[in-house]
Backbone of each chain as nested JSON, in Angstrom:
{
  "chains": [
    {"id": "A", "residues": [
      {"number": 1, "name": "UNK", "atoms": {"N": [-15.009, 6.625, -7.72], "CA": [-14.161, 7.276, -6.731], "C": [-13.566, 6.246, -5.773]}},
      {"number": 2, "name": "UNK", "atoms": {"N": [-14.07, 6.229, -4.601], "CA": [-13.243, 5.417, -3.572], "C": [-13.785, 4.767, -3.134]}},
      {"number": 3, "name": "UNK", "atoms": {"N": [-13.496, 3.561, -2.532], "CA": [-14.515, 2.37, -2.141], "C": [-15.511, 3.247, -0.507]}},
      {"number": 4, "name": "UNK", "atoms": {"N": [-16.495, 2.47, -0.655], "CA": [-17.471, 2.964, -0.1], "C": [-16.592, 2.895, 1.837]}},
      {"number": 5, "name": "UNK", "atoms": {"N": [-17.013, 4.092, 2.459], "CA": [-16.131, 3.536, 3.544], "C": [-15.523, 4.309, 3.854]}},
      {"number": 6, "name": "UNK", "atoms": {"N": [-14.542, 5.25, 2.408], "CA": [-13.552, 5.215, 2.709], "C": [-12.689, 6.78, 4.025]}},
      {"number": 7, "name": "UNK", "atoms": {"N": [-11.695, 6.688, 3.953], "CA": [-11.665, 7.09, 5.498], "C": [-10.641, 8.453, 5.207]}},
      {"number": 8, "name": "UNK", "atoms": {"N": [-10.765, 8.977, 6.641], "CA": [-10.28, 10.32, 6.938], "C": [-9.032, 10.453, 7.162]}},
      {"number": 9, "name": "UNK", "atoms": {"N": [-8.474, 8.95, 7.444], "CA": [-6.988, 8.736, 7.473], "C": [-6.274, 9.026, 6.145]}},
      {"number": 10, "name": "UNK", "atoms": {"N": [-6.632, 8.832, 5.289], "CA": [-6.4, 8.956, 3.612], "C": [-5.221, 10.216, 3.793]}},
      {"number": 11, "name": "UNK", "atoms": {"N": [-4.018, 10.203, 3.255], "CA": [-3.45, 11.352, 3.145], "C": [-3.701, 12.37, 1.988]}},
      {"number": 12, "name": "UNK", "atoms": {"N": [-4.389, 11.075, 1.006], "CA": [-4.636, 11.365, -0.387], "C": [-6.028, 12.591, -0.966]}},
      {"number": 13, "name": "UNK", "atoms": {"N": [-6.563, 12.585, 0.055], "CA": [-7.873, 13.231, -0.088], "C": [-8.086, 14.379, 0.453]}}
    ]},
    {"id": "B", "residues": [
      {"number": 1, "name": "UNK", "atoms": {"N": [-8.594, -17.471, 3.008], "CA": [-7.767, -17.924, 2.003], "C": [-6.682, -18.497, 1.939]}},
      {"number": 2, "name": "UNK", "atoms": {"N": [-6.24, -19.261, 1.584], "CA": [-4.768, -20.27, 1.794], "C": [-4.316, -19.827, 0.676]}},
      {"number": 3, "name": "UNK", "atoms": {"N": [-2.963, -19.727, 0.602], "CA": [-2.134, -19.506, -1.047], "C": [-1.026, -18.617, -0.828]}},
      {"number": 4, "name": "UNK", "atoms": {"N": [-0.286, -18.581, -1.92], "CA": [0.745, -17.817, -1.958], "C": [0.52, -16.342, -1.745]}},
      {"number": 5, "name": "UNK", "atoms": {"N": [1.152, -15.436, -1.07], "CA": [0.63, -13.466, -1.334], "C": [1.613, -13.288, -2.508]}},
      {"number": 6, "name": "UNK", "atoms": {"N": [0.558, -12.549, -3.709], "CA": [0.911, -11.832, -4.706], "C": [2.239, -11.173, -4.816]}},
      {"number": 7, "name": "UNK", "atoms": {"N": [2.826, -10.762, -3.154], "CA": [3.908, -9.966, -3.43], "C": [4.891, -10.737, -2.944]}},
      {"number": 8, "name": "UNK", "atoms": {"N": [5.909, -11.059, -4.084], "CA": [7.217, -12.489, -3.677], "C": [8.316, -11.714, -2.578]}},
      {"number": 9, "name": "UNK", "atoms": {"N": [8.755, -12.877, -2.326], "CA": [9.591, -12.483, -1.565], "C": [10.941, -11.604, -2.027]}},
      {"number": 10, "name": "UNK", "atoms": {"N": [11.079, -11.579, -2.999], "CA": [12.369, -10.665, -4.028], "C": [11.967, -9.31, -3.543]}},
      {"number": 11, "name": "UNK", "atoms": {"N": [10.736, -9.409, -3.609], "CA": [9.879, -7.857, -4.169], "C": [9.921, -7.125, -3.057]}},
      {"number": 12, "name": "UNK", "atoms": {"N": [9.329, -8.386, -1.537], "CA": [8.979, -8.056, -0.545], "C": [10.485, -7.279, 0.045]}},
      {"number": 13, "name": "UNK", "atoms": {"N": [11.58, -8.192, 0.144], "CA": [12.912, -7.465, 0.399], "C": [13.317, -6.005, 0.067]}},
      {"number": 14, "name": "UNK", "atoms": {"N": [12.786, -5.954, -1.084], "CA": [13.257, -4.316, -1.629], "C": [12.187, -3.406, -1.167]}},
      {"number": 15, "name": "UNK", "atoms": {"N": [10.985, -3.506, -1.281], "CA": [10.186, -2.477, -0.399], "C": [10.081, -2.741, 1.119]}},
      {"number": 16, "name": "UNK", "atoms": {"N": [10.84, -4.02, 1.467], "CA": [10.752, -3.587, 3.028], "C": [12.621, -2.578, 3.395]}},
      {"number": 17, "name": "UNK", "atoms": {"N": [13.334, -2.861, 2.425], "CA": [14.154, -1.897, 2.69], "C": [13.892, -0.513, 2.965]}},
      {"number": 18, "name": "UNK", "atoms": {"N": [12.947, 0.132, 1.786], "CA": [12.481, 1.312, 1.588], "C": [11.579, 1.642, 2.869]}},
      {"number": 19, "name": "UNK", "atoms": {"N": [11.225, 0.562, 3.121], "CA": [10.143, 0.804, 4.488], "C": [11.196, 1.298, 5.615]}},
      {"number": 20, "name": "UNK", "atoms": {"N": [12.021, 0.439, 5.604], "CA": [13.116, 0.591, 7.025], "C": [13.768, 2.24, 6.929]}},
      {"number": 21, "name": "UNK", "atoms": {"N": [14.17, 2.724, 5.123], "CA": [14.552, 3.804, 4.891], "C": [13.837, 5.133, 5.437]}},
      {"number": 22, "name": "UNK", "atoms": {"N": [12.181, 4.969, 5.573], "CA": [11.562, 5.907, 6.014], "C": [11.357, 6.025, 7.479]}},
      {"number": 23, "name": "UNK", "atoms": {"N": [12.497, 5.408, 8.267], "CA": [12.299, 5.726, 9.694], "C": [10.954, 5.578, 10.204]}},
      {"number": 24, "name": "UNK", "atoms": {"N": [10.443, 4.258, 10.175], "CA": [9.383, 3.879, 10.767], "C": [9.44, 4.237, 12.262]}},
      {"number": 25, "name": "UNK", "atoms": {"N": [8.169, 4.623, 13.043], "CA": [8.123, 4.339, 14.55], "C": [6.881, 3.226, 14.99]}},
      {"number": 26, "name": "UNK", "atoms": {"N": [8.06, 2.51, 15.72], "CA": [6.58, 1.35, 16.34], "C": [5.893, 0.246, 15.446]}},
      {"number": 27, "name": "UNK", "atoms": {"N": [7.374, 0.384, 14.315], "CA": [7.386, -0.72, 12.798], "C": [6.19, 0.194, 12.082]}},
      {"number": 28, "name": "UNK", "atoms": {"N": [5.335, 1.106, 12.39], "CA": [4.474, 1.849, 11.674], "C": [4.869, 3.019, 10.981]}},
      {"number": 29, "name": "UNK", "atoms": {"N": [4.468, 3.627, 9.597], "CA": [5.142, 4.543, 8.842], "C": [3.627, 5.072, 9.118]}},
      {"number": 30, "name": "UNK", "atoms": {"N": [3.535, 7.034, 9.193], "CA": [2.47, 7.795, 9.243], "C": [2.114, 7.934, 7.9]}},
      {"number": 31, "name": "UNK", "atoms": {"N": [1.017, 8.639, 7.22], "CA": [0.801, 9.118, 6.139], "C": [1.254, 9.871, 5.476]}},
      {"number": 32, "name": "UNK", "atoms": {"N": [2.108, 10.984, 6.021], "CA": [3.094, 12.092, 5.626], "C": [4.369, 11.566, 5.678]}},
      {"number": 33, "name": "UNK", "atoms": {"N": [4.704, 10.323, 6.116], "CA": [6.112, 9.652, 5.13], "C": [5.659, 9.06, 4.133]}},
      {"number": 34, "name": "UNK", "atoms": {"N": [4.532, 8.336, 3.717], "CA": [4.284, 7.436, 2.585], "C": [3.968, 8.083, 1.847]}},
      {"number": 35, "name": "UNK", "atoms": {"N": [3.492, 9.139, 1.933], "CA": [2.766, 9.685, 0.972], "C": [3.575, 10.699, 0.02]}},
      {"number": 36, "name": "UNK", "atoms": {"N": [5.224, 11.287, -0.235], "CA": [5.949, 11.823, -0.714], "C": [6.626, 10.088, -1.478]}},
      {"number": 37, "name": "UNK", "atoms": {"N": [6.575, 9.534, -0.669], "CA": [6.862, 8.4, -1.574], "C": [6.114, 8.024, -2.769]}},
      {"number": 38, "name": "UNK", "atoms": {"N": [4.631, 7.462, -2.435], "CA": [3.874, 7.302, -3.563], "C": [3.643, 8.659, -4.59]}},
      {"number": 39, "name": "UNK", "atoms": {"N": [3.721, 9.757, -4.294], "CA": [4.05, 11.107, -5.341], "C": [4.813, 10.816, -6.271]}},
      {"number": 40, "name": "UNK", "atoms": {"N": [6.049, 10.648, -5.34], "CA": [7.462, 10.399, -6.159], "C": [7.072, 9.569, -7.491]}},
      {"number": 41, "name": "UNK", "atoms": {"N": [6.569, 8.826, -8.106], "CA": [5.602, 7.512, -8.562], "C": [4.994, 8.553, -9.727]}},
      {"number": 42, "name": "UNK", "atoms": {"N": [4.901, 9.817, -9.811], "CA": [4.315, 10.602, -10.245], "C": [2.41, 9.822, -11.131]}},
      {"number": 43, "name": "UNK", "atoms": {"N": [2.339, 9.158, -9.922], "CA": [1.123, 8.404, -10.521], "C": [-0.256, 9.508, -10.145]}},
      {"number": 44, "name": "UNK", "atoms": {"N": [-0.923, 9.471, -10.873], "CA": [-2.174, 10.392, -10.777], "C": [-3.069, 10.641, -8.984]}},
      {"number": 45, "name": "UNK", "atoms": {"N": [-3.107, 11.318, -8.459], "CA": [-3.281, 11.647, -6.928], "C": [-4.548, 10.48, -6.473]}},
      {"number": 46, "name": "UNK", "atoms": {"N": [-5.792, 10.623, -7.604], "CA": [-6.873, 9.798, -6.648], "C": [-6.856, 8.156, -7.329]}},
      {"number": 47, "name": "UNK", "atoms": {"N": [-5.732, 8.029, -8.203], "CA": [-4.991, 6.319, -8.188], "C": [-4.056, 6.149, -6.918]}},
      {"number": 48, "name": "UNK", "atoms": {"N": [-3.784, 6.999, -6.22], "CA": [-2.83, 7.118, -5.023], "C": [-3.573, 6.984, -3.751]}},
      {"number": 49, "name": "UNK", "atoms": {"N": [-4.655, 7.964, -4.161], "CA": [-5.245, 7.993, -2.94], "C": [-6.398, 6.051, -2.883]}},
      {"number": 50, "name": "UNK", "atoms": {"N": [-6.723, 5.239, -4.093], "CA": [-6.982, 4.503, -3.903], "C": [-5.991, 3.395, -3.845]}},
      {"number": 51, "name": "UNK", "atoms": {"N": [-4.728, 3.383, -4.103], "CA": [-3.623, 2.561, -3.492], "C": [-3.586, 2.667, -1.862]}},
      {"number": 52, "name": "UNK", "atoms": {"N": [-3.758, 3.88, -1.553], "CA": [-3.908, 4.001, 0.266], "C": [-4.714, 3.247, 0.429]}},
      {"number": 53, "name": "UNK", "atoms": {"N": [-6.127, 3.533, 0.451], "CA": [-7.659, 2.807, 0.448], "C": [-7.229, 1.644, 0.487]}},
      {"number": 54, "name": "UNK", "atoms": {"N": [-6.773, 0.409, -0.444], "CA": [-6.444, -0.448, -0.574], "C": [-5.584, -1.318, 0.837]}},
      {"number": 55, "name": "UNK", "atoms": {"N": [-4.672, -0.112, 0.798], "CA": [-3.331, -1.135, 2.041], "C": [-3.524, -0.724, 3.348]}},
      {"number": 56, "name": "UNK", "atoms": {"N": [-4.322, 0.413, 3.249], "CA": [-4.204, 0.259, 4.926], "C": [-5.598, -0.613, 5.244]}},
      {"number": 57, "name": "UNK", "atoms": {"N": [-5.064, -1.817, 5.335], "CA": [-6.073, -3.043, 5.643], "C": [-6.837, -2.724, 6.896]}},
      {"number": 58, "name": "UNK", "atoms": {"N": [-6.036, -2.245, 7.826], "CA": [-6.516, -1.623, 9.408], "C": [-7.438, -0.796, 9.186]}},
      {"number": 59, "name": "UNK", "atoms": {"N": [-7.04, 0.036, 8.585], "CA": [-7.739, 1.785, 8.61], "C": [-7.214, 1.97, 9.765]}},
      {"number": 60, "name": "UNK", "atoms": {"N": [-6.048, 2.365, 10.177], "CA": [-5.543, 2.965, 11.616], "C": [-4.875, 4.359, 10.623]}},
      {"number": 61, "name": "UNK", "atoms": {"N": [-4.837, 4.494, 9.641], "CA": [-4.001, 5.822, 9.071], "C": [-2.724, 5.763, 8.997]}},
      {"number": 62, "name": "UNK", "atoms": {"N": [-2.185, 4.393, 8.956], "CA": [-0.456, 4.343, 9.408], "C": [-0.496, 2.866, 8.247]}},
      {"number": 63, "name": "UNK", "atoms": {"N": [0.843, 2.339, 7.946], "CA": [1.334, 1.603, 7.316], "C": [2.025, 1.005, 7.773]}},
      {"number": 64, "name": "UNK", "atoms": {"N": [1.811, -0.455, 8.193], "CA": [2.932, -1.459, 8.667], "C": [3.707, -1.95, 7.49]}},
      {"number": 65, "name": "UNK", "atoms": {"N": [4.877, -2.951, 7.86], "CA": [5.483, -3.601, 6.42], "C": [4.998, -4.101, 5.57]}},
      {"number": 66, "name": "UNK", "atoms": {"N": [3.879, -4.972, 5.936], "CA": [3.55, -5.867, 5.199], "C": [2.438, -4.957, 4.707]}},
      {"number": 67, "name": "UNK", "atoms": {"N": [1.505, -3.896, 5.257], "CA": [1.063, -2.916, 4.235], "C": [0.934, -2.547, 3.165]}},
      {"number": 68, "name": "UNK", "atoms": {"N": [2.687, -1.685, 3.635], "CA": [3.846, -0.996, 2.754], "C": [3.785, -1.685, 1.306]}},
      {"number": 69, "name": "UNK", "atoms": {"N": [3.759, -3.123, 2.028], "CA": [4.159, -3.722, 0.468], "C": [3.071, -3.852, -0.225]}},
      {"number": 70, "name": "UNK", "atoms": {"N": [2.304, -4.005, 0.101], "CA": [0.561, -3.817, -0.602], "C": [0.944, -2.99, -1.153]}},
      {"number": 71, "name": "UNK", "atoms": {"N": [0.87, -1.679, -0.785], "CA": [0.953, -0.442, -1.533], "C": [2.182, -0.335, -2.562]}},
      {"number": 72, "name": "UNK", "atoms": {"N": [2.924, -0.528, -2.266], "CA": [4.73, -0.303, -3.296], "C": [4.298, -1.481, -4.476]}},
      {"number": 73, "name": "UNK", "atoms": {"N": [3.254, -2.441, -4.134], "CA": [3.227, -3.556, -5.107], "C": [1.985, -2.891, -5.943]}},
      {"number": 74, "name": "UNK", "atoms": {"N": [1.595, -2.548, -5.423], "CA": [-0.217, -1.475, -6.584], "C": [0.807, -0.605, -7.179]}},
      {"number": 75, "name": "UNK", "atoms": {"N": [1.625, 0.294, -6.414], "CA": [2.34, 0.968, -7.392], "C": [3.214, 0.673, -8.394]}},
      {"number": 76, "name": "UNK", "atoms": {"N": [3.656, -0.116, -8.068], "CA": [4.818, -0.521, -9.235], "C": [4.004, -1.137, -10.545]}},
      {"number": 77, "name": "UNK", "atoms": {"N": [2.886, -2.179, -9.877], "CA": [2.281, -2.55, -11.112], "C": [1.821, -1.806, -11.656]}},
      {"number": 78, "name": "UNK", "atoms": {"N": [0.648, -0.788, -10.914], "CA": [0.186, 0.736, -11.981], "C": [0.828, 1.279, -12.987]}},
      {"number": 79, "name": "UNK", "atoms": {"N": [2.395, 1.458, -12.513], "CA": [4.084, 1.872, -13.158], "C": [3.759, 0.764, -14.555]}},
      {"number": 80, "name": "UNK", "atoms": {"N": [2.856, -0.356, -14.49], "CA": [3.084, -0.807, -15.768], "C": [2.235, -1.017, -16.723]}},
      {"number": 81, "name": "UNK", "atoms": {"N": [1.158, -0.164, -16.101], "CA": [-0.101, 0.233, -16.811], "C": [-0.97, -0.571, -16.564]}},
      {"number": 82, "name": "UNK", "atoms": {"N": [-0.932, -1.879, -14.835], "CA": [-2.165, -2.41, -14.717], "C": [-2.817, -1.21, -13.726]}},
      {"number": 83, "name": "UNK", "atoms": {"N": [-4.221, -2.01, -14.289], "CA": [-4.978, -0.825, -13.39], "C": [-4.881, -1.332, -12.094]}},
      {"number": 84, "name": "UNK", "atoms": {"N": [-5.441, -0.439, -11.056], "CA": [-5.487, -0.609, -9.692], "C": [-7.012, -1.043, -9.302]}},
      {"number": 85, "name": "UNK", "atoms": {"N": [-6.856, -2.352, -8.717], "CA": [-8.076, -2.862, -8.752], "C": [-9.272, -1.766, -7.638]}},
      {"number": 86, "name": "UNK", "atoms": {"N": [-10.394, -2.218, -7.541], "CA": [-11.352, -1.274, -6.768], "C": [-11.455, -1.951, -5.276]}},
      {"number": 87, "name": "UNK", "atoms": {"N": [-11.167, -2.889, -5.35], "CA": [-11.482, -3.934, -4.074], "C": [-9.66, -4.714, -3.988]}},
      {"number": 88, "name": "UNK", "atoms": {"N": [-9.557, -4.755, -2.822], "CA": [-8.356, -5.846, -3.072], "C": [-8.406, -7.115, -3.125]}},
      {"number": 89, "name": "UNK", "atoms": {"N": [-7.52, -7.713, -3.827], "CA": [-7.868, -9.095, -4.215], "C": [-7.251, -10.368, -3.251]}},
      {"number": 90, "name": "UNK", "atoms": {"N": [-8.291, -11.264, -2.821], "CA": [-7.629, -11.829, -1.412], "C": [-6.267, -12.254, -1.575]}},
      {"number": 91, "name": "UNK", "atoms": {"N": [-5.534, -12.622, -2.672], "CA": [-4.254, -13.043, -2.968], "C": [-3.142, -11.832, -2.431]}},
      {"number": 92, "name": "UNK", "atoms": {"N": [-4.097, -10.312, -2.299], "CA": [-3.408, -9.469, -1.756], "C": [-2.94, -8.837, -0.639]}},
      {"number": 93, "name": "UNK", "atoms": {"N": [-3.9, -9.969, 0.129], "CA": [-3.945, -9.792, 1.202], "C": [-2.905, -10.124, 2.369]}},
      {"number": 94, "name": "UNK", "atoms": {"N": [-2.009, -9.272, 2.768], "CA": [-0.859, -10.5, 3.213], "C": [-1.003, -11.462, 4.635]}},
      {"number": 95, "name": "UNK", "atoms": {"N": [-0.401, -12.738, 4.352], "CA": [-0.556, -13.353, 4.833], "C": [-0.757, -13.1, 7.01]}},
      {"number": 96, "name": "UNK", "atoms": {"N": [-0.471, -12.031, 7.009], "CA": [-0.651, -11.677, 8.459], "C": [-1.842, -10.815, 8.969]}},
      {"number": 97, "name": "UNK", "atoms": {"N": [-2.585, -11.034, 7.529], "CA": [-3.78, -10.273, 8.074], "C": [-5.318, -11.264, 7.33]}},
      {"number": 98, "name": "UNK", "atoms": {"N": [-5.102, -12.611, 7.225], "CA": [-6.058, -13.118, 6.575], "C": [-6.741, -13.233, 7.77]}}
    ]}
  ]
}
């Protein structure tokens, strides 16, 4: 999946 | 790291056009302009969503130019069937954020 971390900014998710 | 960034200057010109095209504020593009862009790309959503992962070097949720081009440069290469790496590679790093 997504590197460990990854964030809430993401539009993608 | 010392060295050339992965993304040339040819390359860099044409996605910083596209950058300027999306009415940046504060030289920063939000996530809901970039993100109809990278769609457009019709590249698979969570290869997209790890092209984001990738460029926003900050994690502020926004995209500067030199970002931008991180990202427009994962995409285009994806566009040629390389994969999108899991980590970015320091060569990718652009030079204003080593």
């Amino acid at each position: 999946q997504y590197p460990a971390g990854g964030s809430s900014t993401n539009p993608f998710l | 790291i010392d060295g050339p960034w992965m993304v040339k200057p040819e390359e860099k010109l044409k996605f910083d056009a596209i950058f300027d095209s999306l009415t940046p504020v504060g030289g920063m593009l939000t996530g809901d302009k970039v993100k109809p862009v990278l769609l457009n790309s019709k590249l698979p959503v969570d290869v997209l969503g790890r092209v984001w992962e990738l460029s926003d070097i900050d994690r502020d949720g926004m995209l500067d130019k030199d970002e931008f081009a991180v990202a427009m440069y994962l995409v285009y290469r994806a566009l040629e069937n390389e994969p999108v790496p899991m980590i970015l590679p320091p060569a990718l790093v652009p030079p204003s954020k080593r």
